[in-house]
N, CA, C and O of each residue as an XYZ file, in Angstrom:
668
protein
N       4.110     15.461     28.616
C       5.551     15.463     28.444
C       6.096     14.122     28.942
O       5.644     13.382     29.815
N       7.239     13.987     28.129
C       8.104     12.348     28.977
C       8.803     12.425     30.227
O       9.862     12.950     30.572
N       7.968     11.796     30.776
C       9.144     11.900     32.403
C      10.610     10.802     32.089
O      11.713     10.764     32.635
N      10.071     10.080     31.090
C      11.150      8.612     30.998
C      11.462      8.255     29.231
O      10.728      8.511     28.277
N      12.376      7.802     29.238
C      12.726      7.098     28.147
C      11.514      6.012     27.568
O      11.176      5.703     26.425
N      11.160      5.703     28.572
C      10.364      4.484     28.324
C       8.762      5.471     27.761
O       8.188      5.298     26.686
N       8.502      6.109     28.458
C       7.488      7.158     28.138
C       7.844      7.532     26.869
O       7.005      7.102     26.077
N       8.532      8.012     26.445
C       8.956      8.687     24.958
C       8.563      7.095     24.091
O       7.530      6.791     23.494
N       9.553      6.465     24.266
C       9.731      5.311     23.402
C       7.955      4.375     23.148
O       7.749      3.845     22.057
N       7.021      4.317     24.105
C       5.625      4.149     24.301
C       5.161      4.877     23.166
O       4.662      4.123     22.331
N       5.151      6.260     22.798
C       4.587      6.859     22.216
C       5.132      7.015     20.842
O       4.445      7.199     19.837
N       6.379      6.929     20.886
C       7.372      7.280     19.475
C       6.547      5.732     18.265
O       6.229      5.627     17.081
N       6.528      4.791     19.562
C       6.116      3.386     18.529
C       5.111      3.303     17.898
O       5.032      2.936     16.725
N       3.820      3.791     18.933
C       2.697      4.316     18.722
C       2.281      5.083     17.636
O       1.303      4.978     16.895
N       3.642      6.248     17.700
C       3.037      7.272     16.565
C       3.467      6.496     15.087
O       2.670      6.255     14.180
N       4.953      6.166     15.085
C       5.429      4.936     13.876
C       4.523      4.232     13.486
O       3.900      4.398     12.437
N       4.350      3.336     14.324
C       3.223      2.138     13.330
C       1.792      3.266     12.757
O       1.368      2.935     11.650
N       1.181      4.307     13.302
C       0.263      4.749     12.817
C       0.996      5.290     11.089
O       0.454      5.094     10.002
N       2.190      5.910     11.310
C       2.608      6.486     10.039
C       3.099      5.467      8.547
O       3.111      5.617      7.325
N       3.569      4.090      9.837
C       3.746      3.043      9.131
C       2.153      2.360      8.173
O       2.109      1.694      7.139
N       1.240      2.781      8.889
C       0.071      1.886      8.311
C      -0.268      3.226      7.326
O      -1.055      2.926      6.428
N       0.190      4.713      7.314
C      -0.075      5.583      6.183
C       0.581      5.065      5.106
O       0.071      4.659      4.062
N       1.987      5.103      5.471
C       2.596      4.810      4.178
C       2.380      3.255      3.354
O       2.173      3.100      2.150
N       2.489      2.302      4.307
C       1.823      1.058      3.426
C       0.557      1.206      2.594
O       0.076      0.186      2.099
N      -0.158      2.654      2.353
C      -1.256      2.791      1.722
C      -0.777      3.248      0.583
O      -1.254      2.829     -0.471
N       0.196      4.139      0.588
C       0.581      4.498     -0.794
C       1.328      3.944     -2.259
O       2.521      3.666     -2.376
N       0.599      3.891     -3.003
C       1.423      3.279     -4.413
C       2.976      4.446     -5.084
O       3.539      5.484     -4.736
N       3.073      3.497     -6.108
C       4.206      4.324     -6.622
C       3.645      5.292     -7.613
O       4.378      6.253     -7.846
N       2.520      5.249     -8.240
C       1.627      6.095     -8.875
C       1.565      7.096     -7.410
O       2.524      7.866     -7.353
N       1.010      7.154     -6.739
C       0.774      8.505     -5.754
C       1.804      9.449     -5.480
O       1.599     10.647     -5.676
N       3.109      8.943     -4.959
C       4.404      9.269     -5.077
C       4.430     10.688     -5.651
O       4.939     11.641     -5.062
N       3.715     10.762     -7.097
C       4.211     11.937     -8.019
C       2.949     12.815     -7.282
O       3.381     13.966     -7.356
N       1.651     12.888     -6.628
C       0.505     13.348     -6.116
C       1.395     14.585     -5.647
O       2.413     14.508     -4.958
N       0.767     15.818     -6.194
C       1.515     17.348     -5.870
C       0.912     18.272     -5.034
O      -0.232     18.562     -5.385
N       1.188     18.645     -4.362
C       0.161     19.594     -3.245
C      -0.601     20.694     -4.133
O      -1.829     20.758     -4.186
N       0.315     21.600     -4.864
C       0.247     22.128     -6.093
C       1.384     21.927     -6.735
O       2.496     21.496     -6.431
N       0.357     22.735     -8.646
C       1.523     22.110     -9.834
C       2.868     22.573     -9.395
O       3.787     21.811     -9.698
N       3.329     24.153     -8.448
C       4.949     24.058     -7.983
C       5.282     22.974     -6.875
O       6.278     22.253     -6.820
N       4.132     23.042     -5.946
C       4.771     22.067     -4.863
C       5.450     20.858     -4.754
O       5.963     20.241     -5.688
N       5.439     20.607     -3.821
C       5.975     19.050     -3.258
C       5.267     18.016     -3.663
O       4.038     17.993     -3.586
N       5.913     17.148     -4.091
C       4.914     15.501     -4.146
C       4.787     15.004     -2.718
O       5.584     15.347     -1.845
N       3.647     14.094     -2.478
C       3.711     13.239     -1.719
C       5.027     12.397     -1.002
O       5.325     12.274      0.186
N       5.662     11.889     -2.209
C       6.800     11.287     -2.122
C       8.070     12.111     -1.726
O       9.122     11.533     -1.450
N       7.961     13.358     -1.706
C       9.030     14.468     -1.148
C       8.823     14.288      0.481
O       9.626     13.932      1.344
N       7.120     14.761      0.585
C       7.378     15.060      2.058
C       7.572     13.817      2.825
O       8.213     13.837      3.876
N       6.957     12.544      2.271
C       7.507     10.928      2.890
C       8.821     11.224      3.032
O       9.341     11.227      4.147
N       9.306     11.423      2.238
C      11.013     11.291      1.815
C      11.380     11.922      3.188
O      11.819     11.146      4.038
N      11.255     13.232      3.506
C      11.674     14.362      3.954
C      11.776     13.895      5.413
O      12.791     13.926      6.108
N      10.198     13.329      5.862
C      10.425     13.426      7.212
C      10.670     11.824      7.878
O      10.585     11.471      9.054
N      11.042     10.925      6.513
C      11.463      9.609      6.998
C      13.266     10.012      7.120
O      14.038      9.566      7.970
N      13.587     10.948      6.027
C      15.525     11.086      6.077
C      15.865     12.157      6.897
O      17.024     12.538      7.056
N      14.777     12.711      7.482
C      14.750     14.358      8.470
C      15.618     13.481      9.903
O      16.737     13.789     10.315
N      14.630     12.220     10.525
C      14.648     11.540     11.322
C      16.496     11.493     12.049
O      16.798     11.901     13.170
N      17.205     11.049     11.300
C      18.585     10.841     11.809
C      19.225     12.022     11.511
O      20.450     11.942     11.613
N      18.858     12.927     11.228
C      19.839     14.687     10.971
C      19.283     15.465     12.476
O      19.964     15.984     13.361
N      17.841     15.322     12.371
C      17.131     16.445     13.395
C      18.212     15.408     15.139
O      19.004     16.004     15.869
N      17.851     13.960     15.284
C      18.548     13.384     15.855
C      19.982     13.927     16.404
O      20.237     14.087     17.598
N      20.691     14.130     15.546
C      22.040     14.324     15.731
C      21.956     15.522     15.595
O      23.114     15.902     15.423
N      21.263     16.403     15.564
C      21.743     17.861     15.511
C      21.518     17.986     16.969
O      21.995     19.029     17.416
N      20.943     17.242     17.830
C      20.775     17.468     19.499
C      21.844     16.070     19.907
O      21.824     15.557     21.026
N      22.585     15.678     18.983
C      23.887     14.950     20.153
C      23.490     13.576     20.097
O      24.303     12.891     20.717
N      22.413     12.793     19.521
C      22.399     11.365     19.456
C      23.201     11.202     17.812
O      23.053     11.848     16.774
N      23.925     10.236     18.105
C      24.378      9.554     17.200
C      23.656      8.586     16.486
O      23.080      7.840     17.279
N      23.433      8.268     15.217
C      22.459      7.511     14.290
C      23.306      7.559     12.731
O      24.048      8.458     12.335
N      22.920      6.271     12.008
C      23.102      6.520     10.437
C      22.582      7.238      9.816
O      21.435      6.881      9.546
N      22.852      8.082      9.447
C      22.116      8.923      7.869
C      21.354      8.118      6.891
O      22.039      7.145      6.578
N      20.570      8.125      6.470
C      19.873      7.865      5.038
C      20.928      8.040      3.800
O      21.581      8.964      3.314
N      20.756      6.788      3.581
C      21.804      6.640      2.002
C      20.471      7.458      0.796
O      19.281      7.267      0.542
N      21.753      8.572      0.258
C      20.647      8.836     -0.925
C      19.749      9.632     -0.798
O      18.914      9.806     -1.684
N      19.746     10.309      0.399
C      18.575     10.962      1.269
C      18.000     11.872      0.495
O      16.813     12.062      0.761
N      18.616     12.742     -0.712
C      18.498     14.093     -1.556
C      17.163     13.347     -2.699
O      16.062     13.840     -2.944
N      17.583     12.401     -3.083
C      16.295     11.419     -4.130
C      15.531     10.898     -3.322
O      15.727     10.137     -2.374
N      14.068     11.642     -4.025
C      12.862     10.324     -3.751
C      13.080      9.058     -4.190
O      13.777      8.941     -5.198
N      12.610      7.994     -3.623
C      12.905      6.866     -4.452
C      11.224      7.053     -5.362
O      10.423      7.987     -5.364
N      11.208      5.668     -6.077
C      10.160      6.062     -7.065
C       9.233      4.908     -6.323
O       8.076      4.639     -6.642
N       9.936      4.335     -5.347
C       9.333      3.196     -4.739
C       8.365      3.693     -3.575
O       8.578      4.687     -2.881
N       7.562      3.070     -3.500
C       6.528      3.529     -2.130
C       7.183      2.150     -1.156
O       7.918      2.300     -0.180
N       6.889      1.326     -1.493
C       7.409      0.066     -0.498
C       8.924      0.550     -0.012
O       9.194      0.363      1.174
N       9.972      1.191     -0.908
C      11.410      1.316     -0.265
C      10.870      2.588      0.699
O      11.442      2.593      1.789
N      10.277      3.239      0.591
C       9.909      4.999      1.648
C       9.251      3.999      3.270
O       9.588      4.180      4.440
N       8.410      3.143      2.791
C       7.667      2.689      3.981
C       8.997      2.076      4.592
O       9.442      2.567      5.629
N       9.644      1.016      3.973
C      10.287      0.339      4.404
C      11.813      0.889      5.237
O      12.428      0.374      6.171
N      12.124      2.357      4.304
C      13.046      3.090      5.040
C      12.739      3.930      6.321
O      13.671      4.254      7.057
N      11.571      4.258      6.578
C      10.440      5.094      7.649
C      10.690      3.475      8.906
O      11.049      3.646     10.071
N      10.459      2.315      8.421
C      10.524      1.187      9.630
C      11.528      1.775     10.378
O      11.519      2.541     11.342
N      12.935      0.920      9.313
C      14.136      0.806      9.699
C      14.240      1.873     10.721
O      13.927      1.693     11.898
N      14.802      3.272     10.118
C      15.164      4.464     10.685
C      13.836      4.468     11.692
O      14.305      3.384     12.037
N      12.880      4.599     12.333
C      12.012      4.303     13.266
C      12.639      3.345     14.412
O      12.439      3.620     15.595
N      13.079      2.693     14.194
C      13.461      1.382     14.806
C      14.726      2.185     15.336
O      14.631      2.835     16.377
N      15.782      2.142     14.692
C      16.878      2.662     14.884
C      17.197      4.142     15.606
O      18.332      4.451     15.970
N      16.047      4.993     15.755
C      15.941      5.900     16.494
C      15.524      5.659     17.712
O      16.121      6.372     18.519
N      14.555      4.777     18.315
C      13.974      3.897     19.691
C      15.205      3.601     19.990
O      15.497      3.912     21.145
N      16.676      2.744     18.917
C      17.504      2.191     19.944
C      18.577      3.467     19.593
O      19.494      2.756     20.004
N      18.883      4.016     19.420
C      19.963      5.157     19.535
C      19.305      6.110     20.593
O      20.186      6.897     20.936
N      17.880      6.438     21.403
C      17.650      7.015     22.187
C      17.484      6.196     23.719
O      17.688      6.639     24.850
N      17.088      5.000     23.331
C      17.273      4.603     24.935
C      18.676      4.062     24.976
O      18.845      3.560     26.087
N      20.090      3.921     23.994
C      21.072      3.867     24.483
C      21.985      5.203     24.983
O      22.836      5.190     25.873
N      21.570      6.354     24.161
C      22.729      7.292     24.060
C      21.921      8.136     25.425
O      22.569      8.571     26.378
N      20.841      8.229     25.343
C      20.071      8.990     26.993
C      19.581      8.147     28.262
O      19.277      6.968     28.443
N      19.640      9.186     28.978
C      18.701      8.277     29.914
C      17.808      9.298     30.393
O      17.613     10.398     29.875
N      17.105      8.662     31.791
C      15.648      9.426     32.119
C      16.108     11.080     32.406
O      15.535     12.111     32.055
N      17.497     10.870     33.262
C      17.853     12.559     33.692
C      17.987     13.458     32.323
O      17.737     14.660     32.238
N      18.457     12.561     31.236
C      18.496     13.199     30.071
C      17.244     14.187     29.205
O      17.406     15.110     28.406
N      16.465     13.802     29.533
C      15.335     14.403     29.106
C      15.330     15.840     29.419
O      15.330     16.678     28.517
N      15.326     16.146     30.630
C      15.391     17.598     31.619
C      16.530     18.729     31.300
O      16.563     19.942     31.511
N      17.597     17.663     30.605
C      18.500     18.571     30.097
C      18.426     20.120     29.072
O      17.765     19.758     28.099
N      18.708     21.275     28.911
C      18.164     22.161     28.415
C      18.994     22.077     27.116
O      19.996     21.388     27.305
N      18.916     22.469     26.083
C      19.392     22.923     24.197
C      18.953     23.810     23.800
O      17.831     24.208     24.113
N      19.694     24.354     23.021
C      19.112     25.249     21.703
C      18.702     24.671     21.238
O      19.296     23.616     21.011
N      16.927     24.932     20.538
C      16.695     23.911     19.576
C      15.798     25.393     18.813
O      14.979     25.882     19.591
N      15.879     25.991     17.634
C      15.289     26.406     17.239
C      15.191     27.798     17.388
O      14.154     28.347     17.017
N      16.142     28.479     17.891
C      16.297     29.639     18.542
C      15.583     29.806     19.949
O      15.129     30.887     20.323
N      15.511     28.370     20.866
C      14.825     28.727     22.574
C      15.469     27.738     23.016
O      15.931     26.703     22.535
N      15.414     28.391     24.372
C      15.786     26.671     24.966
C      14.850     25.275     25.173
O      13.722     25.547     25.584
N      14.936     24.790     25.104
C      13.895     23.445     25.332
C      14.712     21.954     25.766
O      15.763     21.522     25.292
N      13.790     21.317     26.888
C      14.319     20.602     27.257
C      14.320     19.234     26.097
O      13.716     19.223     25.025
N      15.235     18.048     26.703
C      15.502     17.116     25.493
C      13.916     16.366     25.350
O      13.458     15.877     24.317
N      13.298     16.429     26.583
C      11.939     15.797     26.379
C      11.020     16.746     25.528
O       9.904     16.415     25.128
N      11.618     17.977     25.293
C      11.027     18.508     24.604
C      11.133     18.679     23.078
O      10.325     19.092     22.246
N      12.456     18.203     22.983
C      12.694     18.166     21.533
C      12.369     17.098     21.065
O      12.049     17.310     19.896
N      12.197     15.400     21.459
C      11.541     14.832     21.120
C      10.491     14.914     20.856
O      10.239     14.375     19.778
N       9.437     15.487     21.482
C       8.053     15.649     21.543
C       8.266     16.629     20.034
O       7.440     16.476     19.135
N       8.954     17.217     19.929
C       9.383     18.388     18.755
C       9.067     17.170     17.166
O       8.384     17.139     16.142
N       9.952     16.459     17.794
C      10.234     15.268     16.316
C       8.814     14.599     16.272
O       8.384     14.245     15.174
N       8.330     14.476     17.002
C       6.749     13.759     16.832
C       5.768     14.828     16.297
O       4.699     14.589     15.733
N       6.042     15.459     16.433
C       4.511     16.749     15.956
C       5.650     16.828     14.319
O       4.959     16.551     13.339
N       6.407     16.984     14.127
C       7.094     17.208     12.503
C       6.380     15.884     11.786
O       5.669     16.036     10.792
N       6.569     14.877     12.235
C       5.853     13.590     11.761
C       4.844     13.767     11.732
O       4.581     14.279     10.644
N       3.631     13.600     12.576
C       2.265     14.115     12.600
C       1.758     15.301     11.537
O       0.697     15.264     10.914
N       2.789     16.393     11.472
C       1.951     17.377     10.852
C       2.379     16.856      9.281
O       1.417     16.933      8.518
N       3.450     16.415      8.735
C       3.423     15.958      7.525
C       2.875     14.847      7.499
O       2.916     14.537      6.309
N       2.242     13.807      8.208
C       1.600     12.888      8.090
C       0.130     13.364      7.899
O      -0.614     12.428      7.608
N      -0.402     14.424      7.975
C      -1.912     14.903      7.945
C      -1.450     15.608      6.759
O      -2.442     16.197      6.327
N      -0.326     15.877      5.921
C      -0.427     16.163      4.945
C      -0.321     15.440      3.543
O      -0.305     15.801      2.367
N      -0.238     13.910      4.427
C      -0.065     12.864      3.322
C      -1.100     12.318      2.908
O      -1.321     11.838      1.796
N      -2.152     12.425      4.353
C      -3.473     11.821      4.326
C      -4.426     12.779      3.417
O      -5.512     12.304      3.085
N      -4.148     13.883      3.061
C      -4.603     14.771      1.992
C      -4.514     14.043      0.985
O      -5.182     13.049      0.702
N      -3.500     14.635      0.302
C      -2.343     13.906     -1.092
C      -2.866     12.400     -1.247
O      -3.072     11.830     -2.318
N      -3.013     11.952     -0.161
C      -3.703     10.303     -0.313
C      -4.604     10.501     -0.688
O      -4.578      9.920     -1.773
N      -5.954     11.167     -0.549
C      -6.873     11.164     -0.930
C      -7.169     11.834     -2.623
O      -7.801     11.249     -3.503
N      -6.643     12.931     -2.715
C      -6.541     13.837     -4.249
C      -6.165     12.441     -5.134
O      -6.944     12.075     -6.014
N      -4.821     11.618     -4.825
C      -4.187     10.634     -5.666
C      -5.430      9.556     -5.917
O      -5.202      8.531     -6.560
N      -6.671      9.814     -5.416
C      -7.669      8.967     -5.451
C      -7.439      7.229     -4.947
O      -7.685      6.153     -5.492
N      -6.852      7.627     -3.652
C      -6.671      6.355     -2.932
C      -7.644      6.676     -1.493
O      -8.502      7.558     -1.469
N      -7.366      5.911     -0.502
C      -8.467      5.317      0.881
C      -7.072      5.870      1.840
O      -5.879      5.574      1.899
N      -7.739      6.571      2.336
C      -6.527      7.018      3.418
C      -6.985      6.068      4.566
O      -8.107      5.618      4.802
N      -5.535      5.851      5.355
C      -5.922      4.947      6.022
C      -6.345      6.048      7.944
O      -5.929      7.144      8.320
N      -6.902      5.451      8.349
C      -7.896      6.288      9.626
C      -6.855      6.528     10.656
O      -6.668      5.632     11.480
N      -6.200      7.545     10.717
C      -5.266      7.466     11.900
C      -5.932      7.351     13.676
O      -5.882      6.527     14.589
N      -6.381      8.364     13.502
C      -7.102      8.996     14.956
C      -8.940      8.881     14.829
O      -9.750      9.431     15.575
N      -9.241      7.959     13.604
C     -10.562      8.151     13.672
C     -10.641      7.643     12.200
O      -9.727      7.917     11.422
N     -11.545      7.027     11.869
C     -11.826      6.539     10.370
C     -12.149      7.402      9.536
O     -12.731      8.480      9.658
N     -11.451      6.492      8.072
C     -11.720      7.396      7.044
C     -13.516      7.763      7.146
O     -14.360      7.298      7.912
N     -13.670      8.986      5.811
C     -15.234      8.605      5.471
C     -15.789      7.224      5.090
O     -16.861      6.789      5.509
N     -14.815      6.462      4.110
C     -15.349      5.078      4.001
C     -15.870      4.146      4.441
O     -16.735      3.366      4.042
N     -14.938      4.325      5.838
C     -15.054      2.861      6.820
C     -16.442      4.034      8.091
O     -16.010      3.749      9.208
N     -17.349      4.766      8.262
C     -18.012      4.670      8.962
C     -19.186      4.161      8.504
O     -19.953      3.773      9.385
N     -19.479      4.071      7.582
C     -20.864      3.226      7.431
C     -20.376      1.571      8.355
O     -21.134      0.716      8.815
N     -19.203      1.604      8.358
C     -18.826     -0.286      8.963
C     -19.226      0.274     10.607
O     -19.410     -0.543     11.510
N     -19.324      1.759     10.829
C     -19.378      1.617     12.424
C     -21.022      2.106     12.326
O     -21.369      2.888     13.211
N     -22.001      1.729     11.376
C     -23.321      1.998     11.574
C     -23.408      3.333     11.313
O     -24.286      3.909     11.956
N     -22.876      3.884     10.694
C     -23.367      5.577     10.818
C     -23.012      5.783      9.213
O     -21.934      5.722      8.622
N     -24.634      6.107      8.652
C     -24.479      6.511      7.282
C     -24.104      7.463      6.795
O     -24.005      7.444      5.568
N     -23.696      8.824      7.603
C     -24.079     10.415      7.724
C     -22.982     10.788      8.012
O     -23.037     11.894      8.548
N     -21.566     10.240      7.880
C     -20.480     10.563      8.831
C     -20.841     12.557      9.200
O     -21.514     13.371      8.568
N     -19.686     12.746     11.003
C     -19.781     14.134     11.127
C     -18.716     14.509      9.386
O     -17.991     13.893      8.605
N     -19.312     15.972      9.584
C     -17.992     16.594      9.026
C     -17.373     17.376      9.718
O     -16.330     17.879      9.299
């Protein structure tokens, strides 16, 4: 858990650039990549949890811009990565201005419980994470190289000597 702003913000960057180096993998061909023929594209759930970012934000009291357009995928993969920076960026500075460290401990409704604000952050990082392991799927079906978040793709272990990767 975050004892500090600075603790949150360590990890929030951490988890960004990992999601940042997902999405710089994806083309605008993948975009349409469907979980199934009803489901979601790829480019929905990018969409979703790059424009989720400044709503989930402000529904606990930080102030932030909204996503222009937020309801359309774009058709662009470079504008999704590039909107995931920005709003990334802009959430680091709307949280170490609008809180501070006592802020964290503070209690909310978030979800029908109470939870503290360090906890609802930690909340916004696992929403990222878990649609980010669902992109790294969709990346792969779209017949692209997912990029290795927490551990390399199958591709890249023969580069670490091991012909046999685990499964």
């Amino acid at each position: 858990m975050y004892g500090t702003i600075a603790d949150f913000i360590k990890e929030w960057n951490r988890e960004s650039l990992l999601t940042q180096k997902v999405l710089a993998g994806l083309t605008d061909e993948s975009l349409k990549q469907k979980v199934y023929p009803e489901g979601r594209t790829l480019g929905r759930i990018a969409w979703h949890f790059t424009t989720n970012i400044p709503d989930y934000l402000g529904h606990f009291g930080l102030k932030m811009k909204k996503v222009e357009n937020a309801v359309s995928v774009p058709a662009s993969a470079k504008e999704i990565a590039e909107t995931f920076k920005r709003v990334s960026e802009e959430a680091s500075q709307a949280i170490e201005q609008q809180w501070t460290d006592d802020s964290l401990s503070q209690l909310q409704k978030a979800f029908g419980r109470e939870e503290t604000n360090a906890q609802i952050l930690m909340g916004l990082i696992k929403h990222i994470v878990h649609h980010r392991g669902q992109l790294t799927i969709l990346i792969r079906q779209a017949g692209l190289k997912p990029f290795g978040v927490y551990g390399p793709p199958k591709e890249d272990w023969v580069n670490l000597g091991v012909e046999n990767p685990p499964l």
